[in-house]
C-alpha positions as CSV (number, residue, x, y, z in Angstrom):
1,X,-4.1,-13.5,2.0
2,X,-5.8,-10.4,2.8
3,X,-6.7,-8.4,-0.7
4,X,-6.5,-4.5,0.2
5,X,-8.3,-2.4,-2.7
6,X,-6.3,0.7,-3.8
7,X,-7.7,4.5,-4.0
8,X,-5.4,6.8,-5.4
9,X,-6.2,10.3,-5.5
10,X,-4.9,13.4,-7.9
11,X,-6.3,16.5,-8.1
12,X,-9.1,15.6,-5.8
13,X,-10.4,12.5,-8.0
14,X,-9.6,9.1,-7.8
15,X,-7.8,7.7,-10.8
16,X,-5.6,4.8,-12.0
17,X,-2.4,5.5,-13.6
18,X,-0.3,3.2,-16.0
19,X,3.4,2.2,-14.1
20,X,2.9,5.7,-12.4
21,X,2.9,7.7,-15.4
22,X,1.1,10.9,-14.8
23,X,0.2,11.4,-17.7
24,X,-1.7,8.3,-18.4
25,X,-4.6,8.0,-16.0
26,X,-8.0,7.1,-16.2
27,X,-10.6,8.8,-13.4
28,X,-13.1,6.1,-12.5
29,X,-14.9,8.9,-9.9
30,X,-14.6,12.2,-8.4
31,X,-15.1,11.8,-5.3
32,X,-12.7,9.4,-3.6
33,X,-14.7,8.6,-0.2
34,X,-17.6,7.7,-2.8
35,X,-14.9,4.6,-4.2
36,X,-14.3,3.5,-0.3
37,X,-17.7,3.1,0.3
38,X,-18.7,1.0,-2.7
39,X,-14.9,-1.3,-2.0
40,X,-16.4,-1.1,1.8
41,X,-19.7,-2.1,0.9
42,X,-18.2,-4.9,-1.5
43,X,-16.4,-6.0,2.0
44,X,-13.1,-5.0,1.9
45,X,-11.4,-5.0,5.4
46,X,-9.0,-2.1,4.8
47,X,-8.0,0.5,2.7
48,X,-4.6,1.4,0.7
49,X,-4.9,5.3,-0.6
50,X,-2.3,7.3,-2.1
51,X,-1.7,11.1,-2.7
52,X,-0.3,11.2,-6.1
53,X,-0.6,14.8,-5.9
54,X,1.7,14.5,-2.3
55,X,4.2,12.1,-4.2
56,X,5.5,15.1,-6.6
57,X,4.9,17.9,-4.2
58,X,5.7,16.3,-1.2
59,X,3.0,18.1,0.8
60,X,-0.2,17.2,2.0
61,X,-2.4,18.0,-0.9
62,X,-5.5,15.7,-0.4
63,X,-5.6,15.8,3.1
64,X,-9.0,16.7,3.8
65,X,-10.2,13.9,1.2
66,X,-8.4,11.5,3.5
67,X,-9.7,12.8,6.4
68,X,-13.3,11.8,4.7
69,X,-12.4,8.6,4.4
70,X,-11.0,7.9,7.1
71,X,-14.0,9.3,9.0
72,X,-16.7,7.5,7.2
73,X,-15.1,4.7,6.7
74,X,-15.0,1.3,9.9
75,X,-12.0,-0.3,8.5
76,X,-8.2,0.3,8.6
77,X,-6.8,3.1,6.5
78,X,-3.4,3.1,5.4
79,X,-2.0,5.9,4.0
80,X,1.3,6.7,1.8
81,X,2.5,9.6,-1.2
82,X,4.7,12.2,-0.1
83,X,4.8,11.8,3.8
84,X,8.3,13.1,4.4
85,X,8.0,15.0,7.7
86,X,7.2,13.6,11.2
87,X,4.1,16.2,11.6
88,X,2.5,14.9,8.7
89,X,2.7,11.2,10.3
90,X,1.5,13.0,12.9
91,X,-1.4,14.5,11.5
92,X,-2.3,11.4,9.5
93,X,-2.3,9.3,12.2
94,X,-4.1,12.0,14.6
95,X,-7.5,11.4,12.2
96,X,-7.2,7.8,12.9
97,X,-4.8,6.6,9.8
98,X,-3.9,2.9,10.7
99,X,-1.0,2.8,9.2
100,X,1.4,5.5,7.3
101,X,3.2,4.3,4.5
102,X,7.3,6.3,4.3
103,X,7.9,6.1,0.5
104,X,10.5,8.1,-0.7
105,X,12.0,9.7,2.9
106,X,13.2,5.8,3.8
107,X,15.9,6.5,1.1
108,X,16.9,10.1,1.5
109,X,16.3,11.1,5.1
110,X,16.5,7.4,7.2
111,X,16.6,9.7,10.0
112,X,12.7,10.4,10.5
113,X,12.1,6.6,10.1
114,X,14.1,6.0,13.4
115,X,12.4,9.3,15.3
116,X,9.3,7.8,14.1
117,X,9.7,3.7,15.3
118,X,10.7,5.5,18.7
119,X,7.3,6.9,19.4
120,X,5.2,4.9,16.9
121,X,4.7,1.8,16.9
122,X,5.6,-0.7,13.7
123,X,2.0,-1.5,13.2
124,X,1.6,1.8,12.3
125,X,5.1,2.6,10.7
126,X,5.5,0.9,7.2
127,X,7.8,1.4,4.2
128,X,6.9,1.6,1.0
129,X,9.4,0.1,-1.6
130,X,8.4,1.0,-5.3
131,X,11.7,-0.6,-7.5
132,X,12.2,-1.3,-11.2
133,X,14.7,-4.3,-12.3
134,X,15.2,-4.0,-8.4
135,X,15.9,-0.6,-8.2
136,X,14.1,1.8,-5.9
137,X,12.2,4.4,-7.3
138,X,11.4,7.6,-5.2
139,X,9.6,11.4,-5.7
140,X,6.7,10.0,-7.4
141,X,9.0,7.5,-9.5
142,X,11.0,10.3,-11.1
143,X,14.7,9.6,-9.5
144,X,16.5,6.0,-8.5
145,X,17.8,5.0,-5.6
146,X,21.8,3.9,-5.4
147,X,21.0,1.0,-3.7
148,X,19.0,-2.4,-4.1
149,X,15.3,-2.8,-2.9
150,X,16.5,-5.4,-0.6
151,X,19.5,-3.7,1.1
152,X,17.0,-0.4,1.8
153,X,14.6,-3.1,2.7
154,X,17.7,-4.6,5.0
155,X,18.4,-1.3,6.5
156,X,15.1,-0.2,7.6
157,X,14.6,-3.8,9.7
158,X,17.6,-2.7,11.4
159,X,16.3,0.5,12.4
160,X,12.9,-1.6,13.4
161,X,10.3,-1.8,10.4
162,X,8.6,-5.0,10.5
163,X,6.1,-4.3,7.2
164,X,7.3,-3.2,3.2
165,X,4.7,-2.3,0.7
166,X,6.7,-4.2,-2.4
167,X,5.8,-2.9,-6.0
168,X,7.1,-3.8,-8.9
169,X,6.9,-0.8,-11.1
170,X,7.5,-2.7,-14.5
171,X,4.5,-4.4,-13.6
172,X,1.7,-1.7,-12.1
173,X,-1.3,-1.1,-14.0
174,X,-0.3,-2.9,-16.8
175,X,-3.0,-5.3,-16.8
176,X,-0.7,-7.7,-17.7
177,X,-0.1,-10.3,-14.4
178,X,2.0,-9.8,-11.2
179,X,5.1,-9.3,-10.7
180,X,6.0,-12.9,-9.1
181,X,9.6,-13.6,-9.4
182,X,10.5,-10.1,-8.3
183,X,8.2,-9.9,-5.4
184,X,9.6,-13.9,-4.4
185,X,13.0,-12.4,-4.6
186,X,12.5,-10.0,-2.5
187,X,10.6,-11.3,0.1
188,X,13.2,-13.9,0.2
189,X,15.9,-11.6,1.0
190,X,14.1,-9.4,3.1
191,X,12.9,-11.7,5.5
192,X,10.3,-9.6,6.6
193,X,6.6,-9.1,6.6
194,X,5.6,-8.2,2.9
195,X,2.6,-6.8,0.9
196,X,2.7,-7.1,-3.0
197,X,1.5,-4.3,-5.1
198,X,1.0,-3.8,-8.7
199,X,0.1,-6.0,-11.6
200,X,-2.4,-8.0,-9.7
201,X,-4.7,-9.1,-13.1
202,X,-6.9,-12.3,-12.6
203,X,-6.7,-14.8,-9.5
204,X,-4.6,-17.0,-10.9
205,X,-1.8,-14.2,-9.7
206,X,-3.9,-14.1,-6.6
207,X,-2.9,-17.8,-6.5
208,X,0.8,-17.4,-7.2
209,X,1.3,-14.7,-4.9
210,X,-0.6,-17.3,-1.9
211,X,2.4,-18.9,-2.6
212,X,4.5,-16.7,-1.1
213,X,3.3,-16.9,1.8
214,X,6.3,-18.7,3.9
215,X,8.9,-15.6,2.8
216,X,6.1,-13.6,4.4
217,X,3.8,-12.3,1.8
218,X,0.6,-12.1,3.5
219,X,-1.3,-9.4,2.2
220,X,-1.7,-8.0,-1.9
221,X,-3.0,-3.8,-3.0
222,X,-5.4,-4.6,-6.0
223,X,-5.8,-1.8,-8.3
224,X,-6.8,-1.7,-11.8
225,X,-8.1,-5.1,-11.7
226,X,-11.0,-4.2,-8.8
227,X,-11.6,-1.0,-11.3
228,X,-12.6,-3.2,-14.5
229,X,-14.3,-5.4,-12.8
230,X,-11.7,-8.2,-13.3
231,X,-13.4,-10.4,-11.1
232,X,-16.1,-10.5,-8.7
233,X,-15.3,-8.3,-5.1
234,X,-17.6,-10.8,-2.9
235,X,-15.7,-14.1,-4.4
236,X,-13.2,-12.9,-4.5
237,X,-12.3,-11.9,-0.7
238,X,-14.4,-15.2,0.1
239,X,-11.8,-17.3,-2.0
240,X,-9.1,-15.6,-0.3
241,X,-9.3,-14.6,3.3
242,X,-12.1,-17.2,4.0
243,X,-8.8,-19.0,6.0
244,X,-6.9,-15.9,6.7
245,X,-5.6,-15.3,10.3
246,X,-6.0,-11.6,10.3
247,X,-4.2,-10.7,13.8
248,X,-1.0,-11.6,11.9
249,X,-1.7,-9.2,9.2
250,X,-3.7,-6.6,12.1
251,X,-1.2,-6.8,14.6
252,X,-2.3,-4.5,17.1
253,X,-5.5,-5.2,18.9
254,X,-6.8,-1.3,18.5
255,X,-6.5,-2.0,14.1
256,X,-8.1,-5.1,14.5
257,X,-11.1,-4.0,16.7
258,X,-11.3,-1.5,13.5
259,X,-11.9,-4.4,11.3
260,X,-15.3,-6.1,10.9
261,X,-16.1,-9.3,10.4
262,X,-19.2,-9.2,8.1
């Protein structure tokens, strides 16, 4: 299971919030490119970062941050929080973005996911599916969805997503275990490829969520956890991806040339 360390970036720092309240984060730096470099350092072999600031706004706000990472960084970046137009998928993935992450636009405009899977390819296309008690969350987590997670998970395979970015809301940076049976039930009727988010604590949910690996869980974004030092970085990747066949989670050969092997 490949464990992807999450930077998430307001206001140019990068903090943690608490089930995506806004008003209760915690800044661990301010300088996000310095927090890729120590995960990088620590071995990660990619990057999840979010624009917080891009989730409300729905505009590019940390952009140039990004771009710094991206640039110094020789791992995979993948990118999500407020992408709703094709030019900004565009952009993102013009700086060498592995992978852009459609949040919020899956449920209102469909539309640019198609346009997108047409000139993209799904490698580089996913969905991110942020739900409480199964419902999807969208614009930063401040309006629901009308459908399930799993039938907006359903309709976006149709339209030819292969990857969802599952978090259980309920669950993120609570500090208090993942969310299992959520992410299992989801996965399950899915059927597609599936990284968990949110409430990852200790490694016993590291264990749980391994688990989960036959509905197609293969990959987990640690946040919090990585930031108060929950567990050790270099045991912890060694524990987990020491048998890992990363060209199933990589799966183009250009993301997986990205990715080194130290």
């Amino acid at each position: 299971m490949l464990i992807i360390p999450a930077i998430d970036i307001k206001e140019g720092k990068c903090v943690r919030l608490t089930r995506g309240d806004f008003g209760q984060q915690k800044i661990y730096l301010d300088n996000p490119c310095d927090m890729a470099i120590i995960w990088r350092k620590q071995n990660a072999k990619m990057i999840h970062v979010v624009d917080l600031d891009a989730a409300l706004a729905g505009t590019m706000v940390n952009f140039e941050k990004i771009r710094e990472i991206v640039s110094t960084l020789d791992i995979p970046v993948q990118v999500g929080g407020g992408i709703r137009r094709f030019e900004d998928v565009e952009k993102y993935l013009g700086i060498g973005v592995a992978r852009v992450v459609i949040g919020s636009a899956a449920v209102t405009n469909p539309e640019l996911v198609e346009e997108l899977l047409k000139k993209f390819s799904p490698s580089q296309i996913v969905v991110g599916i942020d739900a409480e008690n199964g419902i999807p969350k969208i614009k930063g987590w401040t309006e629901s969805s009308s459908m399930q997670d799993y039938e907006l998970a359903l309709e976006m395979k149709k339209l030819g997503v292969q990857r969802i970015i599952y978090t259980d809301i309920s669950c993120d940076g609570m500090m208090q275990g993942v969310g299992y049976e959520s992410t299992k039930r989801f996965a399950m009727k899915a059927g597609m490829k599936v990284t968990a988010s949110g409430g990852v604590t200790s490694s016993e949910d590291l264990r749980k969520l391994q688990t989960l690996e036959q509905y197609g869980v293969d990959s987990v974004i640690v946040g919090k956890a990585l930031y108060e030092s929950n567990f050790p970085c270099q045991k912890l990747w060694y524990n987990y991806e020491q048998n890992m066949d990363i060209d199933k989670v990589f799966s183009t050969a250009e993301m997986r040339r990205t990715c080194c092997s130290s």
